[in-house]
Backbone bond lengths (Angstrom), bond angles and torsions (degrees), N, CA, C in turn:
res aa  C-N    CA-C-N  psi(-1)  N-CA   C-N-CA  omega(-1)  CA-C   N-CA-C  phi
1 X - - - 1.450 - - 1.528 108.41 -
2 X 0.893 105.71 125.76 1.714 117.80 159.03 1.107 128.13 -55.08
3 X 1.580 125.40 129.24 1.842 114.98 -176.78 1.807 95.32 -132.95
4 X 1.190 114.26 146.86 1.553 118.22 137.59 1.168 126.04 -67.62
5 X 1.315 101.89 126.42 1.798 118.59 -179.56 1.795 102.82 -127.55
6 X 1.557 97.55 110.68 1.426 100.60 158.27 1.829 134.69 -90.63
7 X 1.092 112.66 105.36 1.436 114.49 177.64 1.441 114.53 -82.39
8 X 1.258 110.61 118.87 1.411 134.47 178.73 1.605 110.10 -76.50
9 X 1.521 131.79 96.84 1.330 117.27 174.52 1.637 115.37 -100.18
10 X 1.149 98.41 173.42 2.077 105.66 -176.39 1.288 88.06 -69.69
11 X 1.167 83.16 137.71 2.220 107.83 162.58 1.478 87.59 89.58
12 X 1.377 145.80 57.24 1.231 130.53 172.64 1.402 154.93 79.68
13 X 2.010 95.57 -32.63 1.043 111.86 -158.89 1.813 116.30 -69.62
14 X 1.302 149.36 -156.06 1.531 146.39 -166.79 1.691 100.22 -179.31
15 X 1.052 110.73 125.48 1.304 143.57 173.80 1.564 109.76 -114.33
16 X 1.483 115.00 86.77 1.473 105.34 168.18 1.722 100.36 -112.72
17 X 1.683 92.25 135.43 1.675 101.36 176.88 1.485 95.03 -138.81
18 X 1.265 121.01 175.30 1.349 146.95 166.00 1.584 126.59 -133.64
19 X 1.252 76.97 104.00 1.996 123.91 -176.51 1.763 97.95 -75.45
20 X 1.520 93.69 146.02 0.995 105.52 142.93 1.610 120.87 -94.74
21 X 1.615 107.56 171.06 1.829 118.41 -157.95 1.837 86.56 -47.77
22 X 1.264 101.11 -76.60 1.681 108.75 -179.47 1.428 117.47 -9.55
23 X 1.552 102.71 -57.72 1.577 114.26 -151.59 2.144 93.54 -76.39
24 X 1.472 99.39 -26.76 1.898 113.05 -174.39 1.705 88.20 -68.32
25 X 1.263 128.92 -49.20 1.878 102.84 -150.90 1.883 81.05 -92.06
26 X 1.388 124.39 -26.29 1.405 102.30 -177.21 1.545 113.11 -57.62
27 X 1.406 100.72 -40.85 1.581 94.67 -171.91 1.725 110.21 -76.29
28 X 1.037 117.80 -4.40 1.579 99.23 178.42 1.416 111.30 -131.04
29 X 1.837 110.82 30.67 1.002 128.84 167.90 1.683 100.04 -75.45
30 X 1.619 95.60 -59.98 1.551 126.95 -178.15 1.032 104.30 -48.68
31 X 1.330 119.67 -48.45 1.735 106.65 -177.95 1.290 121.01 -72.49
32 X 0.879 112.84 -35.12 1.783 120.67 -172.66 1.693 111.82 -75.89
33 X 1.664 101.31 -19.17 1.391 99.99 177.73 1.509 94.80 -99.97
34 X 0.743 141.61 55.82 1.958 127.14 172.22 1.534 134.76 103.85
35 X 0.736 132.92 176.82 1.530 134.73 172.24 1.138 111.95 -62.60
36 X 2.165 115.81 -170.79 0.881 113.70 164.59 1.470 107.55 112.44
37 X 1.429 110.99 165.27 1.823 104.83 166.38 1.371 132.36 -95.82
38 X 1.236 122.41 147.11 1.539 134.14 -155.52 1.473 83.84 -114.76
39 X 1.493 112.84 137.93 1.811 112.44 150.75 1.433 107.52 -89.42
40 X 1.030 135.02 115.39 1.821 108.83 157.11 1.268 103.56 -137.94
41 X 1.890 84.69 134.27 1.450 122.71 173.13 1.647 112.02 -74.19
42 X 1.547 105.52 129.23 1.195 120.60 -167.90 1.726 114.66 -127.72
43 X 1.346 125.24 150.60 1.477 123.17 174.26 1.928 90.80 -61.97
44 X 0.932 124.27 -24.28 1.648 134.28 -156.57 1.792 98.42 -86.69
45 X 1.237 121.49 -11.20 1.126 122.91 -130.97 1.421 165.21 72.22
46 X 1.516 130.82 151.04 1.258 113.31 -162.09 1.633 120.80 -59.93
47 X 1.347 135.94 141.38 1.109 134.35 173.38 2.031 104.27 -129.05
48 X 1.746 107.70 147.66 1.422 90.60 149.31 1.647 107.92 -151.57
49 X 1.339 97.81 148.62 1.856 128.69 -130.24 1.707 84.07 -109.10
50 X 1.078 128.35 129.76 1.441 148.25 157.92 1.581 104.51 -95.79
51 X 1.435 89.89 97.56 1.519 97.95 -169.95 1.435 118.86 -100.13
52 X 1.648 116.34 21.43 1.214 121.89 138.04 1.858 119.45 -45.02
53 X 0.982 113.88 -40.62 2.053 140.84 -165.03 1.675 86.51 -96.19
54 X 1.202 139.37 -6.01 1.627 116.92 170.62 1.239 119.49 -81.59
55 X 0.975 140.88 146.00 1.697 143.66 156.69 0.914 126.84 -103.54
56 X 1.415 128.21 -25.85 1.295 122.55 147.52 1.462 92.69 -162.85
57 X 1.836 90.31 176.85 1.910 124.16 -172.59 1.205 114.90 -116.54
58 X 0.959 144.26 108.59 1.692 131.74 -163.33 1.535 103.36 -133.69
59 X 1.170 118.30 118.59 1.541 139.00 -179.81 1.621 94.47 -75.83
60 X 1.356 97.18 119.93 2.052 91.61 174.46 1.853 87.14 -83.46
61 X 1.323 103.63 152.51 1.436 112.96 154.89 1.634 107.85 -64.40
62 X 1.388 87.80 159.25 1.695 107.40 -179.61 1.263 119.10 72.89
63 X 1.653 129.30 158.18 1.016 114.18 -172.52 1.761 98.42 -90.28
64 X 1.627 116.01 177.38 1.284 114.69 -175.80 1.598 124.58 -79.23
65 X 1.145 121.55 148.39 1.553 130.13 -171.49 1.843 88.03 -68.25
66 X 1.216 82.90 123.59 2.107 100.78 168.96 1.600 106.51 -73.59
67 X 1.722 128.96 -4.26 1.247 110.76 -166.42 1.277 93.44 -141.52
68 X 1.321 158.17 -161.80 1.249 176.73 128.91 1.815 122.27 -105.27
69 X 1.050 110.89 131.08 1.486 93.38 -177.69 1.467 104.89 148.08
70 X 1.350 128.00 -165.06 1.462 130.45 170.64 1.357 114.84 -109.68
71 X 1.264 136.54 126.59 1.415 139.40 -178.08 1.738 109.33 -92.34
72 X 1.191 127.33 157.10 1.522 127.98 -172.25 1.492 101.24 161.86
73 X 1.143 90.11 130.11 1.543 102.73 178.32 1.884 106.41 -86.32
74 X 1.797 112.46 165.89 1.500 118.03 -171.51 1.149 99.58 -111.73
């Protein structure tokens, strides 16, 4: 299953990607154990996060929307 994960960096900045479950406990395995660089693979693309500069990891509830766009029924 797919999740949104927002990464909180110093100075403000926001990193939202969508992880798979795997890619969610790897990345906040890594964080919680120490610094250093994180790879994480994303539907968004690859990124890797020097997570000395994170402030926080935040798991959105629910799993992630498969589409983007506006929904409405006819």
């Amino acid at each position: 299953m797919s999740r949104r994960v927002e990464i909180g960096l110093e100075g403000g900045g926001v990193l939202l990607v969508t992880v798979e479950d795997a890619d969610v406990t790897a990345l906040t395995s890594a964080y919680t154990n120490g610094g250093g660089f994180h790879a994480v693979t994303s539907e968004e693309g690859d990124n890797v996060v020097n997570l000395a500069k994170v402030t926080y990891v935040r798991v959105l509830p629910g799993e992630a929307k498969s589409r983007l766009g506006f929904g409405g029924g006819s």
